[in-house]
C-alpha positions as CSV (number, residue, x, y, z in Angstrom):
1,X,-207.3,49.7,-35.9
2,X,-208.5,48.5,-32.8
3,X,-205.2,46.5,-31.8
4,X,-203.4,49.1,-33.1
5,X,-205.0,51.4,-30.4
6,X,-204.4,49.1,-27.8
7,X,-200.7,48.4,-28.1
8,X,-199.7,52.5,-28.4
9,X,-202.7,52.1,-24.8
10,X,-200.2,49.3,-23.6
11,X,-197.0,51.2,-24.4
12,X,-198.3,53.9,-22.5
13,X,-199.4,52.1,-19.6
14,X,-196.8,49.3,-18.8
15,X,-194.4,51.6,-18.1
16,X,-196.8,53.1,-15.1
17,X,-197.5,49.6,-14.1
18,X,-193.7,48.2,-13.7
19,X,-192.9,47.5,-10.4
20,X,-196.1,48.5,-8.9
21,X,-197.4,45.6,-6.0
22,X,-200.8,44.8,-7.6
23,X,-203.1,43.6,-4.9
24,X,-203.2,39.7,-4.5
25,X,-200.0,38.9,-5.7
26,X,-198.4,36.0,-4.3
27,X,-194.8,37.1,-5.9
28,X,-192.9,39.3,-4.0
29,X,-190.8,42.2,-6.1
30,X,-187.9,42.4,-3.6
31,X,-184.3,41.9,-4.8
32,X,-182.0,43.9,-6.9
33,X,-182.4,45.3,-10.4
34,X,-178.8,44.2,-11.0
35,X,-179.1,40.8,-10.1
36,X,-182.5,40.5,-12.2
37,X,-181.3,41.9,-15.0
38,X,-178.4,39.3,-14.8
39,X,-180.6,36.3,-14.3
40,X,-183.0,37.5,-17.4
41,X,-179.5,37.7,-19.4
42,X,-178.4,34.5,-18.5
43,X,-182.1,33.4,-19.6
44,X,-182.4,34.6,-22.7
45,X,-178.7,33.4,-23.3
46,X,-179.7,29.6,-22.5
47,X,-178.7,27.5,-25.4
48,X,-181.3,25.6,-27.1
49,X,-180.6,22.3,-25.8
50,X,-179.5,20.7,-23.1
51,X,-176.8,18.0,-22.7
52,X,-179.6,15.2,-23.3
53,X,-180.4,16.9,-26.5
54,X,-183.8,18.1,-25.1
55,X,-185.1,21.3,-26.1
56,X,-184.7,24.1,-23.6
57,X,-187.6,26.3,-23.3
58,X,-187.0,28.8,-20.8
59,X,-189.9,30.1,-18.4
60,X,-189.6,33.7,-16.5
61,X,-191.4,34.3,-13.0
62,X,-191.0,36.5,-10.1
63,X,-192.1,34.0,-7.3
64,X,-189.7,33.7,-4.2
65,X,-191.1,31.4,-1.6
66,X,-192.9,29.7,-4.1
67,X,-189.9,29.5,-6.6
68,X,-188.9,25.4,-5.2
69,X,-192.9,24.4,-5.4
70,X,-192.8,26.1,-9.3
71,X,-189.3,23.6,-10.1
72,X,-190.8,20.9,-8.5
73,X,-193.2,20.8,-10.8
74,X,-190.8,22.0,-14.1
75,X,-188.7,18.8,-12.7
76,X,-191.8,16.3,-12.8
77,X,-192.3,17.2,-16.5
78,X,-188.6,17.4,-17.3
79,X,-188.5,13.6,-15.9
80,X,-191.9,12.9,-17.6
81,X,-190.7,13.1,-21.0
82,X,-187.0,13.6,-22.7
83,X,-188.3,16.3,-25.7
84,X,-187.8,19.5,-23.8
85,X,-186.6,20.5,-20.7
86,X,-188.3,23.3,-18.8
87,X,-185.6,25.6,-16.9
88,X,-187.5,28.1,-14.7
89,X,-185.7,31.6,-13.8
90,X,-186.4,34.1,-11.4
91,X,-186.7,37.5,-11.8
92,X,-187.9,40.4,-9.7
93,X,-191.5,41.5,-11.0
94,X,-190.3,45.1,-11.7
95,X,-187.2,44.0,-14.2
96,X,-189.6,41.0,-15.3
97,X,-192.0,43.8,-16.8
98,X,-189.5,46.1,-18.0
99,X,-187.8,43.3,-19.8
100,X,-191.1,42.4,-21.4
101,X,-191.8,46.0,-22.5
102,X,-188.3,45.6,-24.2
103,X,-189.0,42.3,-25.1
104,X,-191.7,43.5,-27.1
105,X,-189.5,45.7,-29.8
106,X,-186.5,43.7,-29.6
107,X,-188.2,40.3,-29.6
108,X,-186.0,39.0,-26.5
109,X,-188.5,36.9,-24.3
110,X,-188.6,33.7,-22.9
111,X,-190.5,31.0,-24.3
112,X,-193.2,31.6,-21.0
113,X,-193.8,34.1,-18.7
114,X,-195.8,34.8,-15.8
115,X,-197.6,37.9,-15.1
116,X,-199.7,39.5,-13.1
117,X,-203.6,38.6,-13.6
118,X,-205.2,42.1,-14.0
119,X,-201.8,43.6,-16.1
120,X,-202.3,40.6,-18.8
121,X,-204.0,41.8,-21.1
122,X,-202.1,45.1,-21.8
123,X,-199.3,43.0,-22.2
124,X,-200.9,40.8,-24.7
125,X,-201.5,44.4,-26.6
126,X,-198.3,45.3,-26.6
127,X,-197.6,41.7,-28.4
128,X,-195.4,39.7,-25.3
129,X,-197.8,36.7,-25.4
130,X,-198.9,34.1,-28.4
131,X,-202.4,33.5,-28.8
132,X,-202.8,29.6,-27.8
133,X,-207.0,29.9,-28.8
134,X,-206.6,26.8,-31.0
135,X,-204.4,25.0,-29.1
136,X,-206.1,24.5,-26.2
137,X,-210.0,25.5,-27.0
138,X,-210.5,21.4,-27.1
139,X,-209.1,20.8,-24.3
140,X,-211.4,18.9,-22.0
141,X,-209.9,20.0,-19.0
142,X,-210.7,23.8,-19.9
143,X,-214.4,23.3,-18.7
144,X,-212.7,22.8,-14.9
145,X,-211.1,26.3,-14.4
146,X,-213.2,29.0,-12.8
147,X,-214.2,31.8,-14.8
148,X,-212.8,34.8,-13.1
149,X,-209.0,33.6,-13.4
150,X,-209.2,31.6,-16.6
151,X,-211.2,35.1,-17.9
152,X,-207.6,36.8,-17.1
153,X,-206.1,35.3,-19.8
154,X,-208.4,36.9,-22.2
155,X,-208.1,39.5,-24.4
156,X,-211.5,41.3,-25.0
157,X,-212.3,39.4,-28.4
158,X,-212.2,36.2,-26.3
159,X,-208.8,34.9,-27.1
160,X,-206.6,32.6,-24.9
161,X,-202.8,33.7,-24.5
162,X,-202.5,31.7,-21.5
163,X,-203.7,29.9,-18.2
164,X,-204.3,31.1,-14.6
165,X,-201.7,29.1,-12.3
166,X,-202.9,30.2,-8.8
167,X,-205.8,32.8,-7.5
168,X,-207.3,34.4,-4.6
169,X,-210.3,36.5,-3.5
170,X,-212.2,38.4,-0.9
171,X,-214.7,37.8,1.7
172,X,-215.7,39.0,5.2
173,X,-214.4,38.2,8.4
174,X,-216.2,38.8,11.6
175,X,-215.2,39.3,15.2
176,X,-217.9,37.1,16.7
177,X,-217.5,38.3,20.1
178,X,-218.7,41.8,19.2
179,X,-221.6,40.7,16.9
180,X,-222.9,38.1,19.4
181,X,-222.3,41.0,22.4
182,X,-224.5,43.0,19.6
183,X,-227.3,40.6,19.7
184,X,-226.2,39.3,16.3
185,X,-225.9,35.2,15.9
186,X,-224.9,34.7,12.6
187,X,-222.6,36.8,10.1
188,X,-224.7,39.3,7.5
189,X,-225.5,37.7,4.6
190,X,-227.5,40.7,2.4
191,X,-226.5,44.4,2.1
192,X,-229.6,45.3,4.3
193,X,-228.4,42.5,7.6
194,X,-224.9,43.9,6.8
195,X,-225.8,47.7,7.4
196,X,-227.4,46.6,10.7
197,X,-224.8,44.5,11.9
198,X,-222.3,47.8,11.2
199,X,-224.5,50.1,13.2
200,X,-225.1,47.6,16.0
201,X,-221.3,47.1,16.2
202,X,-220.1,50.7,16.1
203,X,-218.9,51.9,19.0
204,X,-217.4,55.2,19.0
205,X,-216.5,56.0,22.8
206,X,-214.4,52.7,22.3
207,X,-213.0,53.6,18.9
208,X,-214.8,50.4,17.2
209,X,-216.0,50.4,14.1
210,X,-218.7,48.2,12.0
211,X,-216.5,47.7,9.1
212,X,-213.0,47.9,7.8
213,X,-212.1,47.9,4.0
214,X,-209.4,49.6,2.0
215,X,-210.0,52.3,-0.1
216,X,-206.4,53.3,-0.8
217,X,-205.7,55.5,-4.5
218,X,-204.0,52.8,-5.7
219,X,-205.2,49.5,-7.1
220,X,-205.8,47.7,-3.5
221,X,-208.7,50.3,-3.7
222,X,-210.2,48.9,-6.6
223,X,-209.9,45.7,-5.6
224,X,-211.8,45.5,-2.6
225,X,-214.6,48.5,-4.0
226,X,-215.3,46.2,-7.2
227,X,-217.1,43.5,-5.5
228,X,-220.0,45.8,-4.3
229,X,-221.1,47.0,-7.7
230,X,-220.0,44.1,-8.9
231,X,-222.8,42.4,-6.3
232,X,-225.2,45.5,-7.5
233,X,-224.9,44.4,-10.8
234,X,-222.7,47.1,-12.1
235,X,-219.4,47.2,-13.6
236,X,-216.2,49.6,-14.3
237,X,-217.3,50.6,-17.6
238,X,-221.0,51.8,-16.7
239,X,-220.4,53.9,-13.4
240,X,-223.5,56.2,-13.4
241,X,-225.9,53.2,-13.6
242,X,-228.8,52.8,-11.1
243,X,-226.2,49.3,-9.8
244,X,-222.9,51.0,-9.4
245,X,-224.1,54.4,-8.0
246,X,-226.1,52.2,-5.3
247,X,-222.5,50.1,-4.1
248,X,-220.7,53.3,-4.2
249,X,-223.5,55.2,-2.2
250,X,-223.8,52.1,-0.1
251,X,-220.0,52.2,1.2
252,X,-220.5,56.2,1.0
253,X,-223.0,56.1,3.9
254,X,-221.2,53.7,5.9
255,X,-218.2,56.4,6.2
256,X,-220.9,59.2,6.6
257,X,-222.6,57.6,9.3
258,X,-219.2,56.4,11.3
259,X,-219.9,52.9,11.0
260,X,-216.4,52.9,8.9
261,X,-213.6,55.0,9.6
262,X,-212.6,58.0,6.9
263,X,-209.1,56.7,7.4
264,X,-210.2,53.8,4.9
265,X,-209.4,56.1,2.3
266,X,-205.8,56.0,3.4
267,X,-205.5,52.3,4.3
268,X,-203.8,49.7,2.8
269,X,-205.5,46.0,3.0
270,X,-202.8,45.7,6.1
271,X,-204.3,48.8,7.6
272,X,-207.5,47.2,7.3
273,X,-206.2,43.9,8.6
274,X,-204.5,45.4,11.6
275,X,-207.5,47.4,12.9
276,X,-209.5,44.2,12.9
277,X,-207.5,42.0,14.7
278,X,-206.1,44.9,17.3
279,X,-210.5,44.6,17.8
280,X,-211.1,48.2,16.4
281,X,-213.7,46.9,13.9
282,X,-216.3,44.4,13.7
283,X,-216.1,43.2,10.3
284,X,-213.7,44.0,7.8
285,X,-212.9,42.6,3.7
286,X,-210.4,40.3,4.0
287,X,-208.0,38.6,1.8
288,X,-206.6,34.9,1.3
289,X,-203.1,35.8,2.3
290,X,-204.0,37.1,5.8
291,X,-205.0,33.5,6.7
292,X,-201.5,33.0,7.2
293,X,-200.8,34.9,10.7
294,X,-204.6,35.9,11.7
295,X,-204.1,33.8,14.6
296,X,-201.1,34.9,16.0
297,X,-202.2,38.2,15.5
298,X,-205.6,37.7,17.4
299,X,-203.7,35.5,20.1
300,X,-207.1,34.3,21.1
301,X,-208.4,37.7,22.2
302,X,-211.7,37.0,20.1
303,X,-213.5,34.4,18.0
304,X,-213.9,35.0,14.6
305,X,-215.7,33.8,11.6
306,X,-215.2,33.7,7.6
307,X,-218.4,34.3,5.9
308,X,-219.1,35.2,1.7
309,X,-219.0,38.9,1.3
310,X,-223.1,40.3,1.7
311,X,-224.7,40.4,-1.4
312,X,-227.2,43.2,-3.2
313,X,-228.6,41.6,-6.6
314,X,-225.7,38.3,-6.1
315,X,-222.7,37.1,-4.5
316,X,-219.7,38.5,-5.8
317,X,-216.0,38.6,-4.9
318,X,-212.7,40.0,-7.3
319,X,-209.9,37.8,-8.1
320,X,-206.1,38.2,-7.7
321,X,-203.2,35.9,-8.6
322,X,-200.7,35.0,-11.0
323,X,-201.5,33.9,-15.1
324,X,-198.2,32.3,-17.7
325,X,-198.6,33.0,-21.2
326,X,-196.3,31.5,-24.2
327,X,-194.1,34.6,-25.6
328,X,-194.4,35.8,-29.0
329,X,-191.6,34.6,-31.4
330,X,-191.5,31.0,-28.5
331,X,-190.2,28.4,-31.6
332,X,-191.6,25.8,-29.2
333,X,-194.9,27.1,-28.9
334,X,-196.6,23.6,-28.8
335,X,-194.3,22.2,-26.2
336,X,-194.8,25.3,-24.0
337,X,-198.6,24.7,-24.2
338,X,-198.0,21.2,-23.8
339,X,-196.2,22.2,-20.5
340,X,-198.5,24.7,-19.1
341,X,-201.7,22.3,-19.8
342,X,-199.1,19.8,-17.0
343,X,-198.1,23.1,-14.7
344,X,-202.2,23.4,-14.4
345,X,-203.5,19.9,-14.4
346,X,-205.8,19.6,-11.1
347,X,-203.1,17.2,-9.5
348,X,-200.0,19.8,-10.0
349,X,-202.7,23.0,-9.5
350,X,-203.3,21.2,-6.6
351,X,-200.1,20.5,-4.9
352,X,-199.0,23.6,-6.3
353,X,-201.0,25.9,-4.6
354,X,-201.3,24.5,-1.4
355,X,-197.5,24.3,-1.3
356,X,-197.7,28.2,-1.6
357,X,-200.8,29.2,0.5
358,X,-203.1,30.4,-2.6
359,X,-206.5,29.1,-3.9
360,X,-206.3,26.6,-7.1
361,X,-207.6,27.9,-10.3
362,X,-209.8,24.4,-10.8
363,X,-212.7,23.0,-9.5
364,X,-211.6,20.1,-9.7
365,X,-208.6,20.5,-7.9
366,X,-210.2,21.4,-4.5
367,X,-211.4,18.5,-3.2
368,X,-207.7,17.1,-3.6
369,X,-206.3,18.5,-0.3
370,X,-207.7,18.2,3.4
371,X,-206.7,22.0,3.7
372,X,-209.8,23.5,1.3
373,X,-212.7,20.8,3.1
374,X,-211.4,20.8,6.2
375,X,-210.3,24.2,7.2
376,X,-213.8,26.2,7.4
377,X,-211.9,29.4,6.4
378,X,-210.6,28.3,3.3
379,X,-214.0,26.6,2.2
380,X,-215.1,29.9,2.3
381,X,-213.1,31.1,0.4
382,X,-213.7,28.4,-2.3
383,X,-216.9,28.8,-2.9
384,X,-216.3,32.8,-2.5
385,X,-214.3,31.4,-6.3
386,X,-217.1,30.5,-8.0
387,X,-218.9,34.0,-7.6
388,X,-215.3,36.0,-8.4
389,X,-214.7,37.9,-11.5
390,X,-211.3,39.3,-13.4
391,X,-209.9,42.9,-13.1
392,X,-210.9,43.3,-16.8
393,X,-209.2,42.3,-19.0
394,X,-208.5,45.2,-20.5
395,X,-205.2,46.7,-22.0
396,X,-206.0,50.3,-20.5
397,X,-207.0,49.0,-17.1
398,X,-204.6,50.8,-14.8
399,X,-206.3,53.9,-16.7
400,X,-209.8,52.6,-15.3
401,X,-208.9,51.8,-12.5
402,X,-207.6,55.3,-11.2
403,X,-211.1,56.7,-12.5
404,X,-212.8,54.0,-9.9
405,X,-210.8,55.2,-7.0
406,X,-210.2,58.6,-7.4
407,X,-214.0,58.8,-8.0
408,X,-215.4,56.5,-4.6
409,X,-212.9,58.6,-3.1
410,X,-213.8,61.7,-3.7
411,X,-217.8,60.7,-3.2
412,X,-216.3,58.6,0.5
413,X,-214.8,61.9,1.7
414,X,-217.6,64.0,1.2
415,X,-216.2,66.3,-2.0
416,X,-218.4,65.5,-4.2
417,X,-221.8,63.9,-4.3
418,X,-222.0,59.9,-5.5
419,X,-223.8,61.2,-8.9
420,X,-221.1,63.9,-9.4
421,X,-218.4,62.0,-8.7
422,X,-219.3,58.8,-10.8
423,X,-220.0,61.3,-13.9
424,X,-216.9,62.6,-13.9
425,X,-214.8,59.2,-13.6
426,X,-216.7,57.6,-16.5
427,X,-216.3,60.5,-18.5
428,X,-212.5,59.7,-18.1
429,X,-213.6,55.8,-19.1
430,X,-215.9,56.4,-22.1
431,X,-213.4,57.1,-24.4
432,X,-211.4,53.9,-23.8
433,X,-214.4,51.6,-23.4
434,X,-216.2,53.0,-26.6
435,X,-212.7,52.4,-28.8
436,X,-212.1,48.9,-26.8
437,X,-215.0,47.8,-24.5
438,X,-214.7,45.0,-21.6
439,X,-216.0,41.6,-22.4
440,X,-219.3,40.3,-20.5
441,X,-218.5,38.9,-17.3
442,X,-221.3,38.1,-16.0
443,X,-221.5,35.6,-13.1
444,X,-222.3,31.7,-14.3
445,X,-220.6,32.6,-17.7
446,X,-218.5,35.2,-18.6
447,X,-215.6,35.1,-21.7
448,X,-214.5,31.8,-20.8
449,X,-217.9,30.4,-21.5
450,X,-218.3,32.3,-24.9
451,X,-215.6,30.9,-26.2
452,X,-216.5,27.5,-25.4
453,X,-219.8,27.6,-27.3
């Protein structure tokens, strides 16, 4: 009954999520629905082998810079072994999911496809990917993945239907200058020097605020709110808990004391971004992406410094990023799991996401490149990895995820009290949770380690 639930949820939901730019993607959905829907027909229309008589398994993504770094390593295999050939097709993220939803009914899919990581699991409702539990629960190598991402690939009884390929995360990043002109040395590392540090840095005859986050209606929102009650030691599902109510009042009084600007409620992360690097805030939650062109940006008006996000109860950060799953109906299953256990090994995780700019998925895989011990941002952002949790999974979580935001929203602008406000979004989550509740996540262990015992 349960899964039955879930995939009329799913049915429900995907179409709401198709071609909606989920926050830390590293795809971009640009291009035309013509051309996609001609390179997904041209994909499911491969033939089955190849001229050297390998089988062809055919593998789906929406990555566009990234797309030569993703063949590269489809070629290495190819060349590895003569059994299958992996051919890799793009396709924008919005026809990608809407071929999927069709997928579902008509049973048209490739053999892998990439989603997403928070979206998974309502697609593995609706029945796109294969369940892989058995074929990779012995793996030795599964021990190396952090939780948050390989928890993405979960359904909420614990089952694998895939593996994380690339991730990212949030911390804090601080304008030195105007903490040190603050008397402040070193970047906040509690709730309580983080407070401080955002009244000592507000500066309102200059139009400077403490902090900068975004808490945009949309899913950015959620993703930067969740690490505070995540941090507080609360979660989605349980809003009106002593934890979350403190992280929602928490970033409620630092718009209600001007430390951060109402506006958040209308920013995008770029909005965020932009005010902190034009020196308009002090601090502000910042993503793995923006490391790109922070510097050019700042053109060496100010110094700044990358620090873990301040923590309540414990550290805490959410993930983004990109998971590939084996479709339903795939008649090379094994080969495509063989394939992605190669696409995630720690040397090809490694060079992989370098090549592209994102955060591996494995421990392991770190200490490979000079860019994640060298670069002082980026080993913040590392260890920020091994405190970062999932979106989920859950099949309804685009459903949950408007209850977060709509609710901190309404408490940030002053219409309703914190109490008030988180009543009335869980009473919008505690019928989905009590028909399909969220698996534990706690930090240290989460699904990925209860399915390992």
């Amino acid at each position: 009954m349960k899964r039955r639930f879930q995939k009329i949820a799913a049915l429900m939901l995907v179409g709401a999520m198709a071609g909606t730019l989920v926050t830390g993607c590293g795809g971009s959905s640009s291009g035309s629905s013509s051309e996609s829907s001609s390179d997904s027909k041209e994909a499911s229309d491969s033939s089955s082998s190849n001229s050297n008589g390998a089988a062809e398994v055919t593998l789906w993504h929406y990555f566009e810079h990234e797309a030569p770094d993703l063949e590269a390593v489809a070629e290495k295999y190819n060349e590895s072994q003569d059994k299958i050939h992996v051919t890799c097709t793009y396709v924008s993220r919005e026809e990608l999911m809407n071929q999927y939803t069709i997928g579902a009914v008509s049973g048209e899919l490739p053999d892998i496809g990439m989603v997403d990581s928070p979206d998974m699991e309502s697609y593995i409702s609706l029945g796109v990917f294969e369940d892989i539990t058995d074929d990779i629960k012995d793996w030795d190598e599964l021990d190396q993945f952090y939780d948050g991402p390989l928890s993405s690939c979960m359904d909420a009884d614990g089952k694998y239907y895939g593996l994380p390929n690339n991730s990212n995360c949030l911390t804090l990043c601080c304008n030195m200058d105007i903490l040190n002109a603050a008397g402040i040395e070193n970047p906040p590392t509690t709730w309580e020097e983080f407070e401080e540090a955002c009244k000592a840095t507000t500066n309102s005859a200059e139009g400077v605020y403490g902090f900068a986050m975004c808490d945009i209606a949309t899913e950015e929102g959620t993703f930067q709110i969740l690490p505070w009650i995540y941090s507080a030691g609360g979660n989605i599902d349980d809003l009106t808990s002593a934890e979350s109510t403190k992280a929602v009042q928490f970033l409620t009084d630092l718009v209600q004391n001007g430390y951060m600007s109402k506006e958040v409620v209308n920013w995008q992360q770029s909005d965020a971004y932009n005010a902190f690097t034009s020196g308009k805030a002090a601090m502000f939650e910042s993503g793995t992406w923006q490391l790109a062109d922070i510097d050019e940006k700042i053109n060496g008006s100010f110094n700044y410094q990358y620090t873990l996000l301040p923590k309540d109860k414990e550290y805490a950060s959410t993930i983004g990023g990109e998971n590939f799953g084996v479709c339903t109906g795939s008649e090379y299953k094994d080969e495509c799991v063989d394939f992605l256990k190669f696409l995630m090994n720690a040397e090809n995780n490694a060079d992989f996401t370098a090549a592209a700019a994102k955060l591996p998925v494995r421990k392991d895989a770190v200490g490979l490149k000079d860019l994640w011990t060298t670069d002082d941002r980026y080993v913040v952002f590392n260890d920020a990895m091994n405190y970062a949790k999932a979106r989920g999974p859950h099949a309804q979580w685009p459903t949950l995820s408007e209850a977060l935001y709509t609710g901190v929203q309404q408490a940030l602008l002053g219409e309703k009290s914190v109490e008030d406000a988180m009543k009335e979004a869980q009473a919008k989550i505690d019928p989905i949770v009590a028909e399909d509740p969220l698996p534990d996540l706690t930090t240290g262990g989460g699904v990925a380690d209860d399915v390992n015992k």
